[in-house]
C-alpha positions in Angstrom: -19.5 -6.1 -24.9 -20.3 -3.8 -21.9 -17.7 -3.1 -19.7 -19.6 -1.7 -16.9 -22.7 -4.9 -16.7 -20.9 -7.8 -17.7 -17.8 -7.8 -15.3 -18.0 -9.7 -12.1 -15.9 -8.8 -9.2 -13.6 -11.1 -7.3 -14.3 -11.0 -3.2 -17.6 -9.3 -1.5 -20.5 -7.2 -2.8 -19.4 -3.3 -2.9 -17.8 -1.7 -0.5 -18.9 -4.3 2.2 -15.2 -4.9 3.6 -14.0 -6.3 7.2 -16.2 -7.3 10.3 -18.5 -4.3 9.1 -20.4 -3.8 6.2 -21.2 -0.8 4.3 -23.8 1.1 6.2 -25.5 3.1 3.9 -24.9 4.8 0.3 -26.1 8.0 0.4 -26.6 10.5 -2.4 -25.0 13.7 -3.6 -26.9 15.5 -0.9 -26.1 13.7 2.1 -23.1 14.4 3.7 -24.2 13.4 7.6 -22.1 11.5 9.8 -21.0 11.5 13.2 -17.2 11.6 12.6 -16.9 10.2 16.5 -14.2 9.2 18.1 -12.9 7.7 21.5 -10.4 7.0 24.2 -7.1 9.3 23.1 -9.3 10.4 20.2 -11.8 12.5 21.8 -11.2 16.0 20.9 -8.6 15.3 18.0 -10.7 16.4 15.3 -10.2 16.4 11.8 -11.1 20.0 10.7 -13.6 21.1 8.2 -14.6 19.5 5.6 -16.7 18.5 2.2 -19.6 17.6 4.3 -18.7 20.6 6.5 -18.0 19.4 10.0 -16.1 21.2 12.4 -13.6 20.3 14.7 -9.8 20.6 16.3 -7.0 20.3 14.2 -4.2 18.2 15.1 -1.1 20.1 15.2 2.6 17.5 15.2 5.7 18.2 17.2 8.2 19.7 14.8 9.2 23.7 13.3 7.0 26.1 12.6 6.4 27.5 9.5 4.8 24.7 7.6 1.2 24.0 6.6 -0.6 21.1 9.5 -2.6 18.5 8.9 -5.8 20.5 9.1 -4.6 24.0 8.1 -6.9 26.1 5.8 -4.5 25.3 2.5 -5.6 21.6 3.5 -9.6 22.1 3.6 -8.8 24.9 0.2 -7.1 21.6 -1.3 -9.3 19.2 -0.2 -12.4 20.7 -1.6 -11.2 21.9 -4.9 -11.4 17.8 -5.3 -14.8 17.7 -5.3 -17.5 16.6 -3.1 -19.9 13.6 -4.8 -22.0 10.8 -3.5 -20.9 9.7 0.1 -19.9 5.9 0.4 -20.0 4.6 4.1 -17.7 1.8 5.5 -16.9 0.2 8.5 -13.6 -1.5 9.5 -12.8 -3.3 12.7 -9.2 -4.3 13.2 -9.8 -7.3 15.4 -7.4 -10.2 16.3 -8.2 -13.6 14.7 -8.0 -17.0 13.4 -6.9 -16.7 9.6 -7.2 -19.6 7.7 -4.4 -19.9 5.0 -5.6 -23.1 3.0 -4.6 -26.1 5.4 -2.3 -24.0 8.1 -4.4 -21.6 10.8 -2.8 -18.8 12.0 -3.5 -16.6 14.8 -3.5 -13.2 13.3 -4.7 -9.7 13.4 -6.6 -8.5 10.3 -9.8 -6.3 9.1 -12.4 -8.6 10.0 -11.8 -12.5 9.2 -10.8 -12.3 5.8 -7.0 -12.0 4.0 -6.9 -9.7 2.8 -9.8 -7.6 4.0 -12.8 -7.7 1.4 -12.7 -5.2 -1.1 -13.5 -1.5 -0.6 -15.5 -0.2 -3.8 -16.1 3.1 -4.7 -16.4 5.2 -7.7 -14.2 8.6 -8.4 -16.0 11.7 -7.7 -17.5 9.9 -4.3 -16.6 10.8 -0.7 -15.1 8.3 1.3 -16.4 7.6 5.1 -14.2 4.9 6.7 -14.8 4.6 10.2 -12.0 2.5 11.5 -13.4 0.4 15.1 -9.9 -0.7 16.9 -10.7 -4.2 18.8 -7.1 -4.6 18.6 -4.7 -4.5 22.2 -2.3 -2.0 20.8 -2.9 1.0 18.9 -3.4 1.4 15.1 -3.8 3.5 12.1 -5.1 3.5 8.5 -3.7 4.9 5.8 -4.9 4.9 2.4 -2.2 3.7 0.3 -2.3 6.2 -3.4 -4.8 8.0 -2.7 -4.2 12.1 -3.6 -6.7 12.6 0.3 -6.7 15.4 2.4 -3.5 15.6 5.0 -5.1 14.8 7.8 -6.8 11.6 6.5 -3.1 10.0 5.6 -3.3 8.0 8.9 0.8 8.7 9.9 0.5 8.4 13.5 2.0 11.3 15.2 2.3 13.3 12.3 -1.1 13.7 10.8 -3.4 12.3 13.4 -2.6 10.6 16.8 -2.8 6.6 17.2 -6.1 5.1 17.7 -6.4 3.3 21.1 -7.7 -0.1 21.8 -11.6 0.0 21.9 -11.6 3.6 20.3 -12.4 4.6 16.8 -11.5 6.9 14.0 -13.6 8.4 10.8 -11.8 8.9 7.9 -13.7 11.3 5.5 -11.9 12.6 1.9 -12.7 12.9 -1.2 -11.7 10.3 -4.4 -11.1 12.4 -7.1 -9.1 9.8 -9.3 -10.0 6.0 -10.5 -7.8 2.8 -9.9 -6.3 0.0 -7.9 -5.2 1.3 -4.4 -5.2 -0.2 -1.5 -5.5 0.5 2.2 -3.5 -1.0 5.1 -2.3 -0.2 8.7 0.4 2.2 8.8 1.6 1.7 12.6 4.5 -0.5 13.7 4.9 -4.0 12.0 0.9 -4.6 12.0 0.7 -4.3 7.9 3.0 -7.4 7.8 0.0 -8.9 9.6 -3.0 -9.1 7.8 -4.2 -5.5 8.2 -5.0 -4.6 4.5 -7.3 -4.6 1.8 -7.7 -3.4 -1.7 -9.3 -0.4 -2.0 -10.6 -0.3 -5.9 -12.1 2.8 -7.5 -14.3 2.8 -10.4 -14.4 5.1 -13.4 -17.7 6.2 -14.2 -16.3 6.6 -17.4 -14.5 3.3 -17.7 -12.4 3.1 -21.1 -11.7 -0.3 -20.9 -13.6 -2.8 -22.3 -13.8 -6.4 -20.4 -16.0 -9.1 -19.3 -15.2 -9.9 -15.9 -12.5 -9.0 -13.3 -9.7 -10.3 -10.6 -8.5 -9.0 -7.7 -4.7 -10.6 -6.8 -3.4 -9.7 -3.8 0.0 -10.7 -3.2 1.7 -11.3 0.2 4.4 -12.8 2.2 3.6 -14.3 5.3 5.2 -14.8 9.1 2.8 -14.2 11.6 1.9 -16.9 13.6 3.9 -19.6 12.0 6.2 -21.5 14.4 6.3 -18.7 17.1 7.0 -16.3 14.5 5.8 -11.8 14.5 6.9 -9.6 12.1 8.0 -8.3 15.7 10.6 -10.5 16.5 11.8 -10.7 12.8 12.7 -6.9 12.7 14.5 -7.2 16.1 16.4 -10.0 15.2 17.3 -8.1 12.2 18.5 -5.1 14.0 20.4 -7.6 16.3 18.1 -7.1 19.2 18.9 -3.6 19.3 15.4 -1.5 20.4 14.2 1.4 18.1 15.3 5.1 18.7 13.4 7.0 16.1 11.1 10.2 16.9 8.1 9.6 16.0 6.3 12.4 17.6 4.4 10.1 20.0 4.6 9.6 23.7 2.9 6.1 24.6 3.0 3.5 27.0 3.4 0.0 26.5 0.5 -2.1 26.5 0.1 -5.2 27.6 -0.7 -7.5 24.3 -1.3 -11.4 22.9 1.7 -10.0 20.1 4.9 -8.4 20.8 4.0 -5.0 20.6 6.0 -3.0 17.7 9.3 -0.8 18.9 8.3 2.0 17.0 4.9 1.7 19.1 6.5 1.1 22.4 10.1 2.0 22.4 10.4 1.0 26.0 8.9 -2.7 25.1 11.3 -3.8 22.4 10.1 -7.2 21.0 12.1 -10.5 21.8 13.0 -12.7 19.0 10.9 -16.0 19.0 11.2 -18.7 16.6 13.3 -19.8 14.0 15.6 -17.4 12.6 13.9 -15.9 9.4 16.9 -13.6 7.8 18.2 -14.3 4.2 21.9 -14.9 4.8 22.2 -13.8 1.2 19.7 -11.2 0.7 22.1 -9.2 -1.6 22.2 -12.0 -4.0 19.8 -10.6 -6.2 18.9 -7.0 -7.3 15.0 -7.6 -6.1 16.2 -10.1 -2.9 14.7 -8.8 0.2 15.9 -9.7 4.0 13.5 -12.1 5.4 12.9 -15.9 4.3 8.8 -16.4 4.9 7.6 -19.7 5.8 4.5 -18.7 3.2 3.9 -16.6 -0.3 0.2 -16.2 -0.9 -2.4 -15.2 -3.7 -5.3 -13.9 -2.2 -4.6 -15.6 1.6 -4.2 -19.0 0.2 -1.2 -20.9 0.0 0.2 -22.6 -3.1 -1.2 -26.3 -1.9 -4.4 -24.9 -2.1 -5.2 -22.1 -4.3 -8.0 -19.4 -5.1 -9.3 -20.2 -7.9 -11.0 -17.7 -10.6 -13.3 -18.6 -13.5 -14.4 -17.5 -16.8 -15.2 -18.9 -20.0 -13.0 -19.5 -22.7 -12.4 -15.8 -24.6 -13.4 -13.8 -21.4 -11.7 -10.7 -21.7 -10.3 -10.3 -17.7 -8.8 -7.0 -16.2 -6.4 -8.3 -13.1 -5.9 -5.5 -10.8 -3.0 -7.0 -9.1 -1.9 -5.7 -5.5 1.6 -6.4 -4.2 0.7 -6.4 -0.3 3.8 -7.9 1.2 6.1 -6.5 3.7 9.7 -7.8 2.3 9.0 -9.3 -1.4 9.3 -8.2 -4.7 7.4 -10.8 -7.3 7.4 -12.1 -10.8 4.1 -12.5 -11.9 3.0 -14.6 -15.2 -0.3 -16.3 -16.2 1.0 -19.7 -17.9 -0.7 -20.0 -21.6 -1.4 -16.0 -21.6 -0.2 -12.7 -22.8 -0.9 -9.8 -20.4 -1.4 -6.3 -21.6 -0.2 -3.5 -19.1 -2.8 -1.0 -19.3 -2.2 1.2 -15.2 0.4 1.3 -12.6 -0.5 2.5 -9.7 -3.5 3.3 -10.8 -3.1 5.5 -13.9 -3.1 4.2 -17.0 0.1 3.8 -19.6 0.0 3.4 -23.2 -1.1 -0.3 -23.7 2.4 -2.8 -23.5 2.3 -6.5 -24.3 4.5 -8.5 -21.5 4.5 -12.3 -20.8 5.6 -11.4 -16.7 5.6 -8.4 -14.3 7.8 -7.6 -11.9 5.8 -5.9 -8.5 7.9 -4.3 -5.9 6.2 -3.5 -2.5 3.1 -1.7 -2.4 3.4 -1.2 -6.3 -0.2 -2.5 -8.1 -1.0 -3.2 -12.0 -3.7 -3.7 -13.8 -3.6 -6.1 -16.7 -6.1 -7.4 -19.6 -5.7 -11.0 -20.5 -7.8 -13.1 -23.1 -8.5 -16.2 -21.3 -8.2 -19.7 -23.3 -9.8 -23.1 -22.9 -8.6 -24.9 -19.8 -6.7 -24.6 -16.3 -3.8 -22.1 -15.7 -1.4 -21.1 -13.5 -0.8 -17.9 -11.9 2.5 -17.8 -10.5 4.5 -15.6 -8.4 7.7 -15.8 -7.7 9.2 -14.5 -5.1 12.5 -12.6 -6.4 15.4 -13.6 -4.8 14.2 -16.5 -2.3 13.5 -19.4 -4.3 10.0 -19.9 -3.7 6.5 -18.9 -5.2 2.9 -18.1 -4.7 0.0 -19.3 -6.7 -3.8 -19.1 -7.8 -5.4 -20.8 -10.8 -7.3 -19.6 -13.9 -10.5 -22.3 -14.7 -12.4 -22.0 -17.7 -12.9 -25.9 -17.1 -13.1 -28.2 -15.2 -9.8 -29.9 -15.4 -6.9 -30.7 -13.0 -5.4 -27.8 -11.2 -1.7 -27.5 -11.5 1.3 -28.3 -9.3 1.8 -26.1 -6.5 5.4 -26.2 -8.0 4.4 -25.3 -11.5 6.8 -22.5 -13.4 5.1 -21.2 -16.4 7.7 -20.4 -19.1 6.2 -16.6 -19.1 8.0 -16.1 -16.0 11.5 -16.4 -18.2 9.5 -14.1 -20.7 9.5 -10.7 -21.7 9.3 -8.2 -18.8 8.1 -4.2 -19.0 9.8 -2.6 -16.7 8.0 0.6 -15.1 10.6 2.7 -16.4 10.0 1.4 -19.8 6.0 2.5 -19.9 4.7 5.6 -21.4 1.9 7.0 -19.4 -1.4 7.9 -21.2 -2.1 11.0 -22.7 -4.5 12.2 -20.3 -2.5 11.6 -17.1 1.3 12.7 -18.7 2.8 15.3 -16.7 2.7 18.6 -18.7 6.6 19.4 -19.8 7.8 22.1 -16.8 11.3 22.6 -15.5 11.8 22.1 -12.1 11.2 24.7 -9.9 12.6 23.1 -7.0 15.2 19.7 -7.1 15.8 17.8 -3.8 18.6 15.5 -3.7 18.5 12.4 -1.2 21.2 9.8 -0.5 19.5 6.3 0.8 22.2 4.9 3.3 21.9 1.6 5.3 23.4 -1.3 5.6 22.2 -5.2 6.1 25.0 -5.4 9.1 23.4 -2.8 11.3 20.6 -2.7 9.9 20.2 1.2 9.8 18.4 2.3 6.7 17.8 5.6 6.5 18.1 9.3 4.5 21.0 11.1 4.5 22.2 8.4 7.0 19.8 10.0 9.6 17.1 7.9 11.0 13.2 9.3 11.0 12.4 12.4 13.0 9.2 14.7 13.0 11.8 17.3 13.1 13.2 16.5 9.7 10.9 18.2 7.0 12.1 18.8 3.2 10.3 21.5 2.0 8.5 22.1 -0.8 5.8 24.8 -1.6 2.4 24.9 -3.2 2.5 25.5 -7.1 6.2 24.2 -7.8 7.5 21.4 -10.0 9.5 19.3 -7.8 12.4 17.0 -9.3 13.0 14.4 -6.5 16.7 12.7 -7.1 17.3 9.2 -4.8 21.2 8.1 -4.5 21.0 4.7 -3.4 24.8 4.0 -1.4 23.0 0.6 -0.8 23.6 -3.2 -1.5 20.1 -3.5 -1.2 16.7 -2.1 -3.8 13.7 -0.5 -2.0 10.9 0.4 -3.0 10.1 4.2 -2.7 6.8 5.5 -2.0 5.2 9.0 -1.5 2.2 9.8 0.1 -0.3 12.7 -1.1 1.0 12.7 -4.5 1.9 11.0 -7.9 5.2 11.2 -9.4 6.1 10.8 -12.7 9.4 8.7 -13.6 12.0 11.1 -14.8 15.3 11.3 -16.3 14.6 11.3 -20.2 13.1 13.3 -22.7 10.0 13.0 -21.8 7.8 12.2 -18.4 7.5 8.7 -17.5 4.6 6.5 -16.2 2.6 8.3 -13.5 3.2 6.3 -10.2 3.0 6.5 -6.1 5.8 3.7 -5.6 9.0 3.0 -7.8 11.8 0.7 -7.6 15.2 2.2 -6.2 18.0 -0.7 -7.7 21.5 -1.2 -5.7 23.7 1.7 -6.6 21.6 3.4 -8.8 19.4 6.7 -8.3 15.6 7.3 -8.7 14.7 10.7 -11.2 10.5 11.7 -10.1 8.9 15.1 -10.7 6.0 15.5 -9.3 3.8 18.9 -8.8 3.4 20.5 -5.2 -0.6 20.2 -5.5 -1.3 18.4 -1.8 0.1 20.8 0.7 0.6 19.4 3.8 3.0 17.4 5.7 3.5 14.0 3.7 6.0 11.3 4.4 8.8 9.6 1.9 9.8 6.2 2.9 11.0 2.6 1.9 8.0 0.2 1.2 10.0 -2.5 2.2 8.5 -2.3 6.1 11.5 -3.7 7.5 13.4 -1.2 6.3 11.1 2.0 6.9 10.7 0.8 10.4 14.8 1.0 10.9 14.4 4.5 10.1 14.2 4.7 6.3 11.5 7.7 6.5 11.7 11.3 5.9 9.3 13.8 5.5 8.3 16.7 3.0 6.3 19.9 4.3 5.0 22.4 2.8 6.0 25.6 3.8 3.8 28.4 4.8 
């Protein structure tokens, strides 16, 4: 069995992804490219890099004394990573008509497709994303796990400014490391739209051995569903009350077929629509979030009408699954099979047997399964709101299962993250902590004020760090409520025992409980902390780390 000819891929040919396709694959020795830009991004620049382009640097509002986007330890950082093959792609982020499996939404998302096709590329290549903006608000990309170069995090205000309707934006960095990321807008509410896709990164050395793979992308869905945004679901969380935080922005509302995000447009706060959406009793369970969706999806489909994968009977199948939903935690079994956890977020554990997963926000595993003789379910439940998502496993041609089906796995034994021991060859060496930063996570489902430290998000706000030091991050959660913590730029490994603990980019938080990561100041630049649950980071619950000069 050969791992790298045999496996098929769910979704498009490589790297074609969105309303684009890939332009080109160039080899080790190209490194062209116009890098252009336009509208509000014309003269931004993104600084030097592998290819060796010049331009401005974009410097945030904030103190002084810590390394920019673009600063000389960023390029030093950026091309100690390497500098391989490049891989061109094209994304437009376009409003549309999404169809769902019976219901048609009007949407916005990366192309036509949910998600967005699959971008492929393989570590040790250079990335070119050139992100096209046919949307009527501004946007952002950022590419969720990915160790990149600052100034390609796409944070608007803090490591580039917004891209404007009809303008566009090259993202160009280095990928140094292999697995299952994904990337999605990182401006407002629009990821709880349909602005993402998975972003999947081969190993030229791939360990594993299967026959064919599966891309799952999980999501909860709102938009367009009885009047519904993501919009007018935050406000009426926050009680109508309009967003305050500093984002380091100045913009102007624009006029739009959406309700433009508060964050985007303070002064053009978004006015609830449709039926109320918010869990009454979202504290219920450890994993509940705060918004009751209409839909749960596998792969853009809804349970009356599922994706469907097949193989034949003894297929050896690597999932990469992708939780890509805005408010959800899910439990995730394949009726009739044993999974074997072999990455999580991308890096790979010691092999665990599990009969169900549980995936917070943004989290991603990757799974081997043996497949057997028939039709199977793919379930995921959606923790704390009573309803599930669903896609089918054929290795026949029998009769699909109820969209109502509950595998027995799902009541079966779970691996937690904490409870996986990462791989020898991505362990975090034993160091003590050079540096410790202690965070309280405050909020509450009344006010709706999540934050740090009880202080909402401000460019001003910076935890500093500097390069070379072993940094023990410590999370209080005073909350009612779990979230989902991820950190860009960087890995973490899960702390708090003898030894080091999966290697990760996003970890659950429980109520009450704290969150032990050391991770090493490798990345300098200026990299943001937040909630995954985007209802929550978008009340505030963001903070930064800089790196200090």
């Amino acid at each position: 069995m050969h791992a790298l000819t045999r496996r098929r891929v769910l979704g498009a040919s490589i790297a074609a992804v969105g309303a684009g396709a890939l332009a080109a694959c160039s080899g080790s020795g190209d490194q062209s490219g116009s890098g252009s830009r336009a509208g509000s991004m014309a003269g931004s620049g993104s600084g030097a890099d592998p290819g060796g382009r010049g331009g401005g640097s974009f410097v945030p509002k904030g103190p002084a004394g810590f390394v920019n986007p673009s600063d000389p330890e960023v390029i030093a950082a950026e091309k100690a990573r390497g500098s391989g093959p490049v891989r061109r792609v094209k994304l437009t982020a376009t409003a549309t008509t999404l169809d769902l499996g019976g219901p048609r939404v009007k949407s916005w998302a990366y192309g036509d497709t949910l998600p967005g096709k699959a971008i492929r590329v393989t570590a040790g290549d250079v990335l070119d994303l050139t992100l096209a903006n046919h949307l009527p608000e501004a946007t952002s990309l950022h590419s969720h796990g990915i160790r990149l170069r600052c100034d390609m995090d796409g944070v608007p205000g803090l490591t580039q400014p917004s891209i404007s309707p009809g303008a566009d934006f090259n993202y160009r960095f280095a990928v140094a490391h292999p697995g299952t990321y994904w990337v999605h807008s990182h401006s407002g509410m629009q990821m709880d739209r349909g602005l993402y896709a998975p972003l999947i990164v081969e190993d030229p050395k791939e360990p594993l051995s299967y026959d064919k793979e599966w891309v799952v992308v999980l999501d909860d869905w709102v938009d367009g569903v009885d009047g519904s945004t993501p919009d007018a679901v935050l406000q009426e969380l926050r009680g109508g009350k309009p967003m305050t935080m500093d984002t380091g922005e100045e913009t102007a509302p624009v006029s739009t077929g959406h309700t433009p995000s508060a964050r985007s447009h303070p002064s053009a706060p978004a006015k609830p629509s449709g039926p109320s959406r918010i869990l009454q009793d979202a504290g219920s369970s450890r994993f509940g979030g705060n918004v009751g969706y209409p839909h749960y999806l596998v792969n853009g489909r809804i349970p009356t009408a599922p994706s469907s994968f097949r193989a034949r009977p003894g297929d050896r199948i690597r999932l990469r699954i992708v939780n890509a939903s805005a408010d959800t935690a899910f439990r995730v079994a394949l009726g009739g099979h044993e999974m074997t956890v072999t990455h999580t977020d991308g890096y790979p554990v010691q092999h665990a047997a599990t009969d169900a997963l549980l995936i917070g926000m943004a989290e991603r595993y990757d799974v081997l399964v043996t497949a057997e003789d028939g039709v199977f379910p793919l379930v995921a439940l959606a923790e704390g709101k009573k309803a599930t998502a669903l896609a089918v496993l054929r290795t026949d041609n029998g009769q699909a299962p109820d969209a109502s089906v509950r595998p027995p796995e799902l009541d079966g034994r779970l691996v937690a993250a904490d409870e996986l021991e990462p791989h020898e060859s991505v362990a975090l060496s034993r160091r003590e902590p050079d540096r410790e930063l202690r965070l309280r996570v405050t909020g509450n489902m009344e006010e709706f004020n999540w934050g740090f430290d009880n202080e909402p998000y401000s460019v001003d706000k910076r935890h500093p760090v500097r390069m070379g030091e072993r940094v023990r991050l410590t999370l209080v959660n005073r909350t009612r409520m779990w979230h989902p913590i991820h950190l860009h730029g960087h890995t973490f490994a899960l702390a708090g025992s003898d030894a080091a603990g999966a290697r990760k980019d996003t970890a659950p938080l429980l109520p009450r409980r704290e969150l032990v990561v050391d991770f090493d100041a490798d990345n300098p630049g200026l990299w943001m902390l937040h909630c995954h649950d985007q209802y929550h980071s978008e009340a505030g619950m963001m903070t930064l780390l800089g790196y200090q000069k």
